[in-house]
C-alpha positions, 0 to 999 in steps of 0.5 A, a space after each residue: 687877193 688869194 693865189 687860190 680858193 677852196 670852197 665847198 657849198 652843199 645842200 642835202 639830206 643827211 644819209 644816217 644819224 651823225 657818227 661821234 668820234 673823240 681824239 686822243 685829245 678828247 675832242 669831238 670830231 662828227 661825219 656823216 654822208 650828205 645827199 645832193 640831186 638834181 633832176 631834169 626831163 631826158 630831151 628824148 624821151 621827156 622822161 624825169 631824172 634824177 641824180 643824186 651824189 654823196 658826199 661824206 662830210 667830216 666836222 672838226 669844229 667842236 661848236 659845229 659839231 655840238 649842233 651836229 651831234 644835238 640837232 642833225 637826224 638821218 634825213 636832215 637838211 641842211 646847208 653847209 660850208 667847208 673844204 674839200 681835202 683828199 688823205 692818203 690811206 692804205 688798205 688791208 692789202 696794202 694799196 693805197 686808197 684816196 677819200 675826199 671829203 667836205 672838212 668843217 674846221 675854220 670858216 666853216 658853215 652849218 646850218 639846219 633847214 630842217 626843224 629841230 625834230 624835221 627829218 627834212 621830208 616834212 614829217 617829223 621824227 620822235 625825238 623829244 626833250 623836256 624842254 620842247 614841251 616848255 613854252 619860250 616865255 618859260 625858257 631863259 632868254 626868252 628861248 633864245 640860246 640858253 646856258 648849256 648851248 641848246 636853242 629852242 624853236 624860236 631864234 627870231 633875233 630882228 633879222 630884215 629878211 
């Protein structure tokens, strides 16, 4: 058994589009900020709460973060599995600042809620490509994941639940 675990589990809407950045290397590297709430009713008052906690999420896992940057919209939801890591970084003025975040890399999890073209609020946004207007029997694979990594609406693969 690990001497230690460092596991993250979220669920949330996304708080802006995915930012894409590439190394020096030329691999892609997405973040993003992911909401979390929770409500409850105030024990005085019977009054509804909410809070809500952001998380800035960043992905290092280049077919996580072809899924992120193809699929994941402002208003996303989605799941996901990661770490959380803390870095060191200074400030114009030379004092040192702290950020955690939920890192993406190695056994990591992605996984959309939403639809494709969900903003995770039930309506759906404007994004389109040429092969949403095609139906699955027309797609290769029978719409299933295709050669160029995008997948259609359909992903029915005989799953028991």
């Amino acid at each position: 058994m690990a001497g230690s675990v460092n596991k993250v589990t979220l669920i949330g809407h996304l708080g802006a589009d995915p930012e894409v950045r590439r190394t020096q290397g030329g691999n892609p590297v997405v973040s993003f900020s992911l909401a979390t709430s929770e409500t409850w009713r105030d024990r005085t008052s019977g009054e509804r709460k909410e809070k809500t906690d952001w998380h800035n999420i960043v992905i290092w896992n280049e077919g996580l973060c072809k899924i992120a940057e193809q699929y994941l919209r402002k208003g996303s939801k989605v799941y996901i599995e990661g770490k959380l890591q803390t870095r060191k970084w200074q400030d114009q003025n030379g004092n040192d600042r702290y950020s955690t975040e939920v890192i993406l890399q190695f056994k990591a999890e992605l996984v959309l809620l939403s639809g494709r073209d969900d903003d995770g609020n039930g309506r759906r946004g404007n994004r389109r490509d040429d092969d949403s207007r095609r139906s699955d029997r027309d797609q290769p694979n029978g719409g299933r994941q295709v050669d160029n990594g995008r997948y259609s609406r359909d992903l029915d693969d005989d799953i028991p639940f």
